[in-house]
FIKOLZA-1660 file (N, C-alpha, C; in steps of 0.1 Angstrom, whole numbers, plus 5000, padded with zeros to 4 digits):
% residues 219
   i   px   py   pz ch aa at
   1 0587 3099 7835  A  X  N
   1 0590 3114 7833  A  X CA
   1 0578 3121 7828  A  X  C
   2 0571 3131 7834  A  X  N
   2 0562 3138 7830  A  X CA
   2 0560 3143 7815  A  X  C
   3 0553 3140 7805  A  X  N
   3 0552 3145 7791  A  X CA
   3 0538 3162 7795  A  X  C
   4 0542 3167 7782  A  X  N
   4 0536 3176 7780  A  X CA
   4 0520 3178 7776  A  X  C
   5 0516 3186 7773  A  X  N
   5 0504 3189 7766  A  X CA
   5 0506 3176 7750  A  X  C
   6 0496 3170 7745  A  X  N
   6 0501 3164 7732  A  X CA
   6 0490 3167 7719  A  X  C
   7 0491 3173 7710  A  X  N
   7 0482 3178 7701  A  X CA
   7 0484 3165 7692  A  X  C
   8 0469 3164 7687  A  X  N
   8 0465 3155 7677  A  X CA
   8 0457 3156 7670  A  X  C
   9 0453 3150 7660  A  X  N
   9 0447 3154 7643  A  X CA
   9 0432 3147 7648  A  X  C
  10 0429 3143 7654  A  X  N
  10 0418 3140 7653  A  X CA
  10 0409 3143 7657  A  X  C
  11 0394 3139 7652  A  X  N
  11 0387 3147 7658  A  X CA
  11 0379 3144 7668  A  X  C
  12 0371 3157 7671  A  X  N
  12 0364 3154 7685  A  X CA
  12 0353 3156 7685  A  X  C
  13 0343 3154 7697  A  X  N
  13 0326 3157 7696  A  X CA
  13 0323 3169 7693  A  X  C
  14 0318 3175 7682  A  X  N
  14 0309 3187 7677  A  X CA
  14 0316 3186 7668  A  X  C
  15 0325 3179 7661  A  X  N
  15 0332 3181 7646  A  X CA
  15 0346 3189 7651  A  X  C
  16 0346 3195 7660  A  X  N
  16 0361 3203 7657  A  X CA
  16 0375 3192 7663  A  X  C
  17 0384 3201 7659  A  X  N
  17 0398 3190 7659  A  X CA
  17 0401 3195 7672  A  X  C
  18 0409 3187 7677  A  X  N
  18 0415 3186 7694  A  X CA
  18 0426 3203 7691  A  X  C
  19 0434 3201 7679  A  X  N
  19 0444 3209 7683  A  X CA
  19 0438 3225 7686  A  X  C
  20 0425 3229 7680  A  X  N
  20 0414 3240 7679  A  X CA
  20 0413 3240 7691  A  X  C
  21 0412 3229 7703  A  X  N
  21 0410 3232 7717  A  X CA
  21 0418 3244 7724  A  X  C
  22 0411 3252 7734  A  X  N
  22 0420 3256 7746  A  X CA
  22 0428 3247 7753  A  X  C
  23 0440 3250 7749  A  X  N
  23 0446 3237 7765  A  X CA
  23 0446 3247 7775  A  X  C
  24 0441 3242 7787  A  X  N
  24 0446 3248 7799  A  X CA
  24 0458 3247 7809  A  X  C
  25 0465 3240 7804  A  X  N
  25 0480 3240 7808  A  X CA
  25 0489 3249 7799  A  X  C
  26 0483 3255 7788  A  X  N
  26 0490 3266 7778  A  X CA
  26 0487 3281 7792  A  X  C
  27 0472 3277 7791  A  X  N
  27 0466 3288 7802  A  X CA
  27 0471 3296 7816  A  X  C
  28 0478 3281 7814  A  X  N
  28 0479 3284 7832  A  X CA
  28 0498 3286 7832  A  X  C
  29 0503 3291 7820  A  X  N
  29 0516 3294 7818  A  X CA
  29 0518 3308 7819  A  X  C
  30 0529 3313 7828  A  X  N
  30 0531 3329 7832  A  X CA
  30 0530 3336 7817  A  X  C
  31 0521 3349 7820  A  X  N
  31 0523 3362 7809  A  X CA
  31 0542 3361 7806  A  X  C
  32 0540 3365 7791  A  X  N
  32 0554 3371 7790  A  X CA
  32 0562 3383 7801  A  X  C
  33 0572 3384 7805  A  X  N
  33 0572 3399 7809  A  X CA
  33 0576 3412 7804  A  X  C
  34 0564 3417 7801  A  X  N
  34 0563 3429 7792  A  X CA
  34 0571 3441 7803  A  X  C
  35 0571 3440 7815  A  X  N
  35 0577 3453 7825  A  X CA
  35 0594 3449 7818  A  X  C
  36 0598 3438 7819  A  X  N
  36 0613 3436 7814  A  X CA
  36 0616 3441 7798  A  X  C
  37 0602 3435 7791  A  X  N
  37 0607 3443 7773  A  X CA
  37 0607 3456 7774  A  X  C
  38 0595 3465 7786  A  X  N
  38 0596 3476 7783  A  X CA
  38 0612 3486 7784  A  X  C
  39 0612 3480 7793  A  X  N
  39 0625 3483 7804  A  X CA
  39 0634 3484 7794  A  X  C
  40 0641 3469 7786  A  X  N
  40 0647 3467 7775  A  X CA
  40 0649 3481 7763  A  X  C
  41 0635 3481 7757  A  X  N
  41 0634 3488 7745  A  X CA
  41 0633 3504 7751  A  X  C
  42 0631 3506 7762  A  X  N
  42 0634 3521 7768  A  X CA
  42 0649 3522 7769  A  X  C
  43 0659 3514 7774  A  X  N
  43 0670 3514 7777  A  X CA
  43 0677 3514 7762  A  X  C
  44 0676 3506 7754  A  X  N
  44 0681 3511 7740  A  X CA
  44 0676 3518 7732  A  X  C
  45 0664 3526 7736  A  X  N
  45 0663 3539 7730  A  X CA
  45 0674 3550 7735  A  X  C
  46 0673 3549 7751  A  X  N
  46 0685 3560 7751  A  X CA
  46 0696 3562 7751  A  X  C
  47 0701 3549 7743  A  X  N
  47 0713 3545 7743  A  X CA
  47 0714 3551 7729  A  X  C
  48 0702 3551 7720  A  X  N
  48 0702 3559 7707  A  X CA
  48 0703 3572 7708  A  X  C
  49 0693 3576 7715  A  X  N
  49 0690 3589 7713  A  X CA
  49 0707 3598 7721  A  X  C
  50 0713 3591 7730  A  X  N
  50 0729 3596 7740  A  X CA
  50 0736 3594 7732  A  X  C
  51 0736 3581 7721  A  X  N
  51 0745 3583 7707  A  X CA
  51 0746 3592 7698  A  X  C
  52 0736 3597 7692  A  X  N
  52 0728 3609 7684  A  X CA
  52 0734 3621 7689  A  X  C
  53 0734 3622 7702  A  X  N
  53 0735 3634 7712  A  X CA
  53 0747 3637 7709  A  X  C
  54 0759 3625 7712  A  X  N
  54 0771 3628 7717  A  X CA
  54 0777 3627 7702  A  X  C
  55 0775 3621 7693  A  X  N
  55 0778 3627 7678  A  X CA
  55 0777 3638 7675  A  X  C
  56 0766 3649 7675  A  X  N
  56 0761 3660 7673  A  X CA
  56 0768 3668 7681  A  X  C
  57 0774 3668 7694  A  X  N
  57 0784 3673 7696  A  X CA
  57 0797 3676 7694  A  X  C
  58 0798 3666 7684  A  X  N
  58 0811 3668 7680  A  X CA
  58 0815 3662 7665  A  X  C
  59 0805 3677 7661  A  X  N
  59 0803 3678 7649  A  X CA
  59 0817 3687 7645  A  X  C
  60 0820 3700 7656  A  X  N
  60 0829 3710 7652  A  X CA
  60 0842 3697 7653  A  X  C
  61 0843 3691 7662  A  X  N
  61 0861 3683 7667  A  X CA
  61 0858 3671 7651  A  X  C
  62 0852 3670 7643  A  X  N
  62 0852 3659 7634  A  X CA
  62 0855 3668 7625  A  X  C
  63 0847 3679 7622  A  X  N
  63 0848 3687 7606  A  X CA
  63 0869 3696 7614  A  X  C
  64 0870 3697 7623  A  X  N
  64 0880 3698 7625  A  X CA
  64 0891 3689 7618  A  X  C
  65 0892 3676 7627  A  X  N
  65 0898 3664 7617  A  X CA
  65 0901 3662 7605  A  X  C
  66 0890 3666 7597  A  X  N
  66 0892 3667 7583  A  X CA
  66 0898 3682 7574  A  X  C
  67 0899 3690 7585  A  X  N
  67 0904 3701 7581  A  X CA
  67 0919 3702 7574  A  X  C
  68 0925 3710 7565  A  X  N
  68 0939 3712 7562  A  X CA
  68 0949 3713 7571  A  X  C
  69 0962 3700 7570  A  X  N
  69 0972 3699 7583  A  X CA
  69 0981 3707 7580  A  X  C
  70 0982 3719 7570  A  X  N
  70 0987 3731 7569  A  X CA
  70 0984 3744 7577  A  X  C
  71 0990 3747 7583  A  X  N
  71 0989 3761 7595  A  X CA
  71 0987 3770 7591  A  X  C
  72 0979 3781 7589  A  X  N
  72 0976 3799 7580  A  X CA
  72 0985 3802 7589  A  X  C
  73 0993 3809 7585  A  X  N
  73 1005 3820 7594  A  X CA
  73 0995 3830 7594  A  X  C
  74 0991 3832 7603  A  X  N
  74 0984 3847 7606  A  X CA
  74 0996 3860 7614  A  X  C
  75 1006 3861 7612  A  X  N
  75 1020 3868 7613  A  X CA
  75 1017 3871 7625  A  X  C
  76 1020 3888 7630  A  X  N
  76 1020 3890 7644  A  X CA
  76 1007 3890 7650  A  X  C
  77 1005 3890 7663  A  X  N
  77 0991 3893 7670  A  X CA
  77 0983 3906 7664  A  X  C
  78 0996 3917 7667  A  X  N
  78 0990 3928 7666  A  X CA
  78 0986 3934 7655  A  X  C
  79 0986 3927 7641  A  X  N
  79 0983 3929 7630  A  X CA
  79 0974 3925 7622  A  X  C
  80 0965 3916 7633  A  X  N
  80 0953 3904 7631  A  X CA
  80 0940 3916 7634  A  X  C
  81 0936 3915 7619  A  X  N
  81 0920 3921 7617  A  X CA
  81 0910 3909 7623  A  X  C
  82 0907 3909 7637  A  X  N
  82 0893 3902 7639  A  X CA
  82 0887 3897 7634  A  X  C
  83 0882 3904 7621  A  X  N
  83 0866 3903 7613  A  X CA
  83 0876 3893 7606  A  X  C
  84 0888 3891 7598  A  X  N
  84 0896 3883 7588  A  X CA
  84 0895 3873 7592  A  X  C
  85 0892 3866 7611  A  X  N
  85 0896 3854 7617  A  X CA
  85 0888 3843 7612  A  X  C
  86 0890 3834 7609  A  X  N
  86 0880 3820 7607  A  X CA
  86 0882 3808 7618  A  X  C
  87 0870 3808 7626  A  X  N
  87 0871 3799 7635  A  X CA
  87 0873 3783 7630  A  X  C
  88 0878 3772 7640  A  X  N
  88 0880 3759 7635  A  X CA
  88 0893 3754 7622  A  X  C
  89 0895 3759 7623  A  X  N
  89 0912 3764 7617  A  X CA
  89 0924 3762 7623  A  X  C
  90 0932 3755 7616  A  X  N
  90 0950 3757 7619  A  X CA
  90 0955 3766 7618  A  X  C
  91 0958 3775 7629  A  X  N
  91 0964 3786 7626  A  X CA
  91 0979 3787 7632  A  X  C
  92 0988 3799 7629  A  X  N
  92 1001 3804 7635  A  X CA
  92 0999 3816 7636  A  X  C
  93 1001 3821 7649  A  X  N
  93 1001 3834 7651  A  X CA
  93 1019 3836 7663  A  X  C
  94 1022 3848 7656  A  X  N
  94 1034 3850 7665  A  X CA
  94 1029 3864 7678  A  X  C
  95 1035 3861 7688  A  X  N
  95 1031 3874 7699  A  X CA
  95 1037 3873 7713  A  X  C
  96 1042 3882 7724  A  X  N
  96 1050 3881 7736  A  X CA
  96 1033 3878 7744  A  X  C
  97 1036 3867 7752  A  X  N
  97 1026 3861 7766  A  X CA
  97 1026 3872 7774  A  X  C
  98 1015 3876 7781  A  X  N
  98 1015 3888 7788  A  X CA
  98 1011 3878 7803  A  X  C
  99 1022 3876 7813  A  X  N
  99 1025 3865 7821  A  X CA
  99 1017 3872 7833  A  X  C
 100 1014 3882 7833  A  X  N
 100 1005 3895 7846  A  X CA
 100 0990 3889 7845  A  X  C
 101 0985 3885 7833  A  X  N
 101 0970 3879 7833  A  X CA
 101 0966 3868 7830  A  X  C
 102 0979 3857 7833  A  X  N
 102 0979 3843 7831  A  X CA
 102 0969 3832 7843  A  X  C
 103 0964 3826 7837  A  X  N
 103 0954 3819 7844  A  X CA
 103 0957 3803 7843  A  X  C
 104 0956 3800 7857  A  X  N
 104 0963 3785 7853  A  X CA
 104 0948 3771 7861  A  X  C
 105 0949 3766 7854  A  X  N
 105 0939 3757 7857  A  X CA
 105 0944 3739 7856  A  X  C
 106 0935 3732 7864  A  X  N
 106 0937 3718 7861  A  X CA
 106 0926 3708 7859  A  X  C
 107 0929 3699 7849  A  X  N
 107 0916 3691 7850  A  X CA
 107 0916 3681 7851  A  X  C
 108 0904 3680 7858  A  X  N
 108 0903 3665 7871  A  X CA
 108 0905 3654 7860  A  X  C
 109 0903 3651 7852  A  X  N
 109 0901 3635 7849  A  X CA
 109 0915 3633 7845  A  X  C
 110 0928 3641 7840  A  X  N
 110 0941 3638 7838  A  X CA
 110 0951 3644 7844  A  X  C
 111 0941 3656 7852  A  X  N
 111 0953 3659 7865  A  X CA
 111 0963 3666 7859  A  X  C
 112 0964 3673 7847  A  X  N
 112 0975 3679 7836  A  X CA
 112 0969 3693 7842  A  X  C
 113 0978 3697 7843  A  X  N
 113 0974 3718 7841  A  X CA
 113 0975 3725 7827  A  X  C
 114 0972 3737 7830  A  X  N
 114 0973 3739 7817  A  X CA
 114 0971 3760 7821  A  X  C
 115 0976 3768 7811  A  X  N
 115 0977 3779 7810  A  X CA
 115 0969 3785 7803  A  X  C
 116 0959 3800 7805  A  X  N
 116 0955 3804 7791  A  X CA
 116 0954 3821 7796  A  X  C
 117 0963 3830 7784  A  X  N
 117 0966 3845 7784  A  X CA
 117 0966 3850 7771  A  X  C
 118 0963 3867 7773  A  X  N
 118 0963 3869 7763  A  X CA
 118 0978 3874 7754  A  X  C
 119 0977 3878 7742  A  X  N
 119 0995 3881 7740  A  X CA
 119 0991 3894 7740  A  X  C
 120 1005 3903 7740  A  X  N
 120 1002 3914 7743  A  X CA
 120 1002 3924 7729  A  X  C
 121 0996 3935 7733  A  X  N
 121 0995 3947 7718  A  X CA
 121 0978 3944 7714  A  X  C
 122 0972 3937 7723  A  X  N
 122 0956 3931 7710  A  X CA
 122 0947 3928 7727  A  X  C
 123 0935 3928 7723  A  X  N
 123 0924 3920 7738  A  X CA
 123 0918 3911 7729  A  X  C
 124 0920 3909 7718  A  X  N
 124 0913 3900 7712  A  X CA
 124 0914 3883 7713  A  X  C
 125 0931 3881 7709  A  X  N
 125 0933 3869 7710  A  X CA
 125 0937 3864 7724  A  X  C
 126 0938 3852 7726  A  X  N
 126 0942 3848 7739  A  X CA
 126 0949 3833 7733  A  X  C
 127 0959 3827 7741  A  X  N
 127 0965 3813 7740  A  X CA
 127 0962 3805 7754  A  X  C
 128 0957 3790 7749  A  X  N
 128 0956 3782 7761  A  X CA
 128 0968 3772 7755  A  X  C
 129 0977 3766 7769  A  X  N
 129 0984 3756 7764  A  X CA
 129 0985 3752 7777  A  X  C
 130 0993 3736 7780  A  X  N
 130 1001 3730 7787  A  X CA
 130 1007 3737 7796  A  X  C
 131 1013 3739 7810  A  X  N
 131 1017 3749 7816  A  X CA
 131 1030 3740 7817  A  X  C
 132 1036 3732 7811  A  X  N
 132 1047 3726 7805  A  X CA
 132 1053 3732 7801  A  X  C
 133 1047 3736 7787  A  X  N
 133 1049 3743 7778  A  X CA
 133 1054 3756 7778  A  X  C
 134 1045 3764 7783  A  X  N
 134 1046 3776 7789  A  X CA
 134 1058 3781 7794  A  X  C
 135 1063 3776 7803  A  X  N
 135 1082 3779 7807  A  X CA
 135 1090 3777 7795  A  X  C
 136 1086 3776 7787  A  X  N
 136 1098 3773 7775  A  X CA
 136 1102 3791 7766  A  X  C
 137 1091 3799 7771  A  X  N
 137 1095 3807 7765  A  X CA
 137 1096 3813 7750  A  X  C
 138 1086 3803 7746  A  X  N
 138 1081 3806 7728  A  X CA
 138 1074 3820 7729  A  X  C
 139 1069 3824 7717  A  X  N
 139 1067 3836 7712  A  X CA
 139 1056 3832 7700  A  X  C
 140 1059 3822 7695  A  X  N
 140 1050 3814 7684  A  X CA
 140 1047 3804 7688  A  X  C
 141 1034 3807 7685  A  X  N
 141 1019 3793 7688  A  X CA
 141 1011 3790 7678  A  X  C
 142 1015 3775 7676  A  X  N
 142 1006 3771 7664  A  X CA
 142 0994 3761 7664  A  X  C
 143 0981 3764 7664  A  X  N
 143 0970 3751 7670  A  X CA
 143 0959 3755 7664  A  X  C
 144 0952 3752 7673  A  X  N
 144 0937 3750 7663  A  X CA
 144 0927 3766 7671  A  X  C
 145 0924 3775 7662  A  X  N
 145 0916 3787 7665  A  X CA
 145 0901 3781 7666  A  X  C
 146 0898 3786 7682  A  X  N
 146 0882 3786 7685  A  X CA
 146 0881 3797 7694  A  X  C
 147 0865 3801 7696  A  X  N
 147 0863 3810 7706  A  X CA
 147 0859 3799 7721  A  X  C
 148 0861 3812 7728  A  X  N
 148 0856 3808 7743  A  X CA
 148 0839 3800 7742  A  X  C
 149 0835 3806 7734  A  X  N
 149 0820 3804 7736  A  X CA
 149 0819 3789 7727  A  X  C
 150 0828 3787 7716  A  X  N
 150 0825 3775 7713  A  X CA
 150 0834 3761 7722  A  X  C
 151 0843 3767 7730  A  X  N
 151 0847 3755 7737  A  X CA
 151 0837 3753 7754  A  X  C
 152 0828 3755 7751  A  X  N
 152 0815 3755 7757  A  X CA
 152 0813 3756 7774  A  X  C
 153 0813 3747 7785  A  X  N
 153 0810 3749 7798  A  X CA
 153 0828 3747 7799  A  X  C
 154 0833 3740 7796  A  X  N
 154 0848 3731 7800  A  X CA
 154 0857 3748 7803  A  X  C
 155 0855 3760 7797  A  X  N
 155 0863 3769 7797  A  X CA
 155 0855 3782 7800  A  X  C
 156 0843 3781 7807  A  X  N
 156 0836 3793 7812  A  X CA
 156 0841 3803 7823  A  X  C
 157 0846 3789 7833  A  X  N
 157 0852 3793 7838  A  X CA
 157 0861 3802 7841  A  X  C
 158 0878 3799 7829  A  X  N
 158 0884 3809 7827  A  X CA
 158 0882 3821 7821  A  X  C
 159 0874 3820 7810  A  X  N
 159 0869 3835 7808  A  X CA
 159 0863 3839 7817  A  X  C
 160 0856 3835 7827  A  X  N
 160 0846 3848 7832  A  X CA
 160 0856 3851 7847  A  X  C
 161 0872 3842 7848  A  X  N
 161 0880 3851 7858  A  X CA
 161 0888 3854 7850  A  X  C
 162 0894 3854 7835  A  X  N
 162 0899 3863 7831  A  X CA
 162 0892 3881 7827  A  X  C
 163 0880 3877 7829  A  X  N
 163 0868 3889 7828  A  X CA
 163 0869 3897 7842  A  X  C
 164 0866 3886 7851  A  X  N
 164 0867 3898 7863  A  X CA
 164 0872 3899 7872  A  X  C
 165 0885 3888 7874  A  X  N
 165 0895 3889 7878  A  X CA
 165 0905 3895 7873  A  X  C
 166 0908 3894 7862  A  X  N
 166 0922 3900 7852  A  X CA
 166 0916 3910 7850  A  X  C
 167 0905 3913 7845  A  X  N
 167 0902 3930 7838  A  X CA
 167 0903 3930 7824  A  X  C
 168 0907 3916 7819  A  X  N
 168 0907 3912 7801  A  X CA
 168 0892 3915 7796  A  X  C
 169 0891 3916 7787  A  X  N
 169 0883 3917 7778  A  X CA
 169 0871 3904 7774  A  X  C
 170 0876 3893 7780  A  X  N
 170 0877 3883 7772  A  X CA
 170 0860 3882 7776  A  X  C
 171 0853 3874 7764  A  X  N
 171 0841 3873 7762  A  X CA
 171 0839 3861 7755  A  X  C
 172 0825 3855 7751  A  X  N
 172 0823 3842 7743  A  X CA
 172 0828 3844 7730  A  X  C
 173 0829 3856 7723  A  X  N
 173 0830 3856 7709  A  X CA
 173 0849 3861 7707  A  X  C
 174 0860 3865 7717  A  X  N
 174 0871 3860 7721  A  X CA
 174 0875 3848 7716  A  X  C
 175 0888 3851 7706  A  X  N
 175 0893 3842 7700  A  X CA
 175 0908 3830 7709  A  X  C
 176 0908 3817 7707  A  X  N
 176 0916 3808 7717  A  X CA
 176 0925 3802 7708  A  X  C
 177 0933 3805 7707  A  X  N
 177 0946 3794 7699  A  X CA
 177 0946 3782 7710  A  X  C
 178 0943 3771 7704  A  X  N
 178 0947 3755 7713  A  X CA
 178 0961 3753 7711  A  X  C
 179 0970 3755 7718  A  X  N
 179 0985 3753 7712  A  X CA
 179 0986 3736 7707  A  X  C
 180 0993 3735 7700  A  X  N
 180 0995 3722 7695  A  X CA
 180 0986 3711 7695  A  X  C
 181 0971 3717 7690  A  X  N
 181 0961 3707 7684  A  X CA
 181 0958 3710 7669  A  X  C
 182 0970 3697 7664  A  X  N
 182 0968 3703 7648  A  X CA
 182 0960 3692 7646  A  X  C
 183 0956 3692 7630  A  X  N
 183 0938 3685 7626  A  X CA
 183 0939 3666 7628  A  X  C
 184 0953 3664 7628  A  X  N
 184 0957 3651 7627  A  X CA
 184 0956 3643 7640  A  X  C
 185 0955 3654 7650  A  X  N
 185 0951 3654 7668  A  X CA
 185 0938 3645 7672  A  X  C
 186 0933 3648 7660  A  X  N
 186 0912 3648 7672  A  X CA
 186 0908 3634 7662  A  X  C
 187 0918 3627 7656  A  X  N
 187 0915 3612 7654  A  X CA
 187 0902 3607 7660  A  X  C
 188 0903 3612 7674  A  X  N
 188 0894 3607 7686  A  X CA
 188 0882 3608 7682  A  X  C
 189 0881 3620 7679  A  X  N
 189 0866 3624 7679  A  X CA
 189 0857 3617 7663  A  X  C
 190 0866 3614 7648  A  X  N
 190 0866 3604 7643  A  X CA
 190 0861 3585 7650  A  X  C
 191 0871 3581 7661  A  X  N
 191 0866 3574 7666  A  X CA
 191 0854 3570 7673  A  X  C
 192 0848 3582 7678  A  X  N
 192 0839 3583 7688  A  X CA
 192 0827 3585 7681  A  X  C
 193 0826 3588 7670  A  X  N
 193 0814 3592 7658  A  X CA
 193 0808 3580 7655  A  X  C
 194 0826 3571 7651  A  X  N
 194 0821 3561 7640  A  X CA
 194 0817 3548 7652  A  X  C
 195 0815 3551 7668  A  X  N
 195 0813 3538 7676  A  X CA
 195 0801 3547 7679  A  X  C
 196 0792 3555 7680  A  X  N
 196 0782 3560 7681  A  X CA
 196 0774 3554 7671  A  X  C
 197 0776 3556 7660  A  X  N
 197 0775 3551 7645  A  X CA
 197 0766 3535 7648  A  X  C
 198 0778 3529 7652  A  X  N
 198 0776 3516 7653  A  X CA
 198 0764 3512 7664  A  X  C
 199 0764 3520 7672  A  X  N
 199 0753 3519 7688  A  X CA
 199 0745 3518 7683  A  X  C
 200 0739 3530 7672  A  X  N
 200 0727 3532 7668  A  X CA
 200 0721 3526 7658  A  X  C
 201 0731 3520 7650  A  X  N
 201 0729 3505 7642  A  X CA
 201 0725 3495 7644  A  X  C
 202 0737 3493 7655  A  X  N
 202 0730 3479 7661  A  X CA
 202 0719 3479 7669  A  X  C
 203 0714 3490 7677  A  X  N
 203 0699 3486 7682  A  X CA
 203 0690 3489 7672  A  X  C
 204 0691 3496 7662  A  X  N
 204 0680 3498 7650  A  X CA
 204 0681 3483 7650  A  X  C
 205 0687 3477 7647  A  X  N
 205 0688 3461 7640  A  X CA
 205 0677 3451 7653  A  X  C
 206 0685 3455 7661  A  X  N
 206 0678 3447 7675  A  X CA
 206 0662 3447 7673  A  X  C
 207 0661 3461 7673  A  X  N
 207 0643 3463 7672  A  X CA
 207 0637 3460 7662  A  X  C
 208 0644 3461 7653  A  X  N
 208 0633 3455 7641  A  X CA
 208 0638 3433 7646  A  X  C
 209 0645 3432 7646  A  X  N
 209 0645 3417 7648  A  X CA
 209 0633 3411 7659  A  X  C
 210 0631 3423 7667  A  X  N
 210 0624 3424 7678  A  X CA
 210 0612 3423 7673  A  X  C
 211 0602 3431 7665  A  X  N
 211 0592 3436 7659  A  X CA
 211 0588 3425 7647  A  X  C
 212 0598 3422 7645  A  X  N
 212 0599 3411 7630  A  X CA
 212 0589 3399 7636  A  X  C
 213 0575 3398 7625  A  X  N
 213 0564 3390 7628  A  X CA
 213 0574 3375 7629  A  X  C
 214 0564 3363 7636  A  X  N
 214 0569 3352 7632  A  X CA
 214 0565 3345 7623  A  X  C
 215 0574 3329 7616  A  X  N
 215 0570 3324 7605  A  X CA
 215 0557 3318 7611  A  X  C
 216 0545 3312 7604  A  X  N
 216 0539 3309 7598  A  X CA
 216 0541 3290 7602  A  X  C
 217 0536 3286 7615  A  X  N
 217 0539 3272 7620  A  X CA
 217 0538 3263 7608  A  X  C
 218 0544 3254 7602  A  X  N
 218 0538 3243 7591  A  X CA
 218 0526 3236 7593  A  X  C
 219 0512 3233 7587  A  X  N
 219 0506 3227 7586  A  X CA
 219 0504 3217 7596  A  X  C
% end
C-alpha cells in the first residue's frame, strides 16, 4: 500500500533537518479552492445583509405586536379630527360603507379577496377587510389604523384606482382601518425577526470560526 511523504528528525547535509525541506509531493498538491470560499462567504453575506433588510422592514408589524390589545373607540367617522389620528394603533371607529366606491381586489399567494371603501360623511378614512366579511353588514370596524403610504407597494394599487377611478380622495397620507388585525395578530412578524436574528448569528459565528487562526502544531 503506497505510504506518504514521511518527516523525520534528523539531520541532513548543510546541517539543516529533513522536516525544513520542501517536499514536493506537498507541491504538487491542488491550491485550496479559493473561487468556492469566495463564493461561500459572498453567499452568507447576503444572507446577512436580506436578513437585516427583511427585519428593518418590519419594524412597524413588530412595534405593532407589542402594542396595547385594547381598541381606542374613536366613536363615529364623521367626528374624527385627522390631526388627533395616531397611526399603528388599535383602533374602533363606527360609520355606514359607502358600497358606490368599493374596490375589490385578490391576492395571488392565498387567493383570499378582500374589500377596501371609504365610510361615508368624511374622505379621510377608508376600511379594508375580507370581502367575507363585508356582506355581513356591520357598521363598526375594529383593527389596526395605517395609511396607504405606509402599507407600501402591496396597496398602491388600490389607492391610485380609488383616486382615479372612484374620484375618492384617497392619497399616501389617507388613513386604512385593517379590520380585524388586532396587536395579538402579527405574532408572525415577532417570528420572522427572531429567525432573521438567528441567520445573522449563525453566519457571524461561521466567519469568525472561518478566520479563527490555527493551533500551533506540537513540537
Amino acid at each position: 500500500m503506497p505510504q506518504g511523504p514521511t518527516l523525520t528528525s534528523g539531520r541532513v547535509a548543510g546541517g539543516s533537518r529533513a522536516g525544513d525541506e520542501i517536499d514536493p509531493e506537498l507541491l504538487a498538491l491542488p491550491a485550496p479552492p479559493s473561487g468556492r470560499r469566495i463564493a461561500t462567504l459572498t453567499l452568507m453575506a447576503m444572507v446577512v445583509v436580506a436578513s437585516i433588510a427583511l427585519a428593518t422592514s418590519l419594524r412597524f408589524d413588530l412595534a405593532y405586536f407589542f402594542a396595547t390589545g385594547q381598541a381606542r373607540d374613536l366613536g363615529s367617522v364623521t367626528a374624527i379630527d385627522p390631526a388627533t389620528l395616531e397611526t399603528n394603533t388599535f383602533v374602533r371607529v363606527a360609520g355606514t360603507p359607502m358600497a358606490s366606491t368599493t374596490v375589490r381586489y385578490q391576492r395571488i399567494v392565498t387567493g383570499e379577496s378582500y374589500v377596501v371603501f371609504p365610510l361615508a360623511g368624511q374622505r379621510t378614512v377608508f376600511v379594508h377587510m375580507p370581502e367575507s366579511l363585508a356582506r355581513s353588514g356591520r357598521t363598526e370596524f375594529a383593527g389596526r389604523l395605517v395609511t396607504f403610504g405606509q402599507l407600501g407597494a402591496r396597496m398602491r394599487g388600490v389607492q391610485a384606482h380609488l383616486a382615479d377611478e372612484m374620484g375618492t380622495p384617497a392619497s399616501a397620507e389617507s388613513f386604512v382601518v385593517l379590520v380585524d388585525e388586532s396587536p395579538p395578530s402579527y405574532a408572525w412578524a415577532l417570528g420572522l425577526v427572531l429567525l432573521c436574528i438567528a441567520f445573522v448569528v449563525i453566519d457571524l459565528i461561521l466567519v469568525l470560526r472561518w478566520f479563527r487562526p490555527l493551533p500551533n502544531a506540537p513540537a
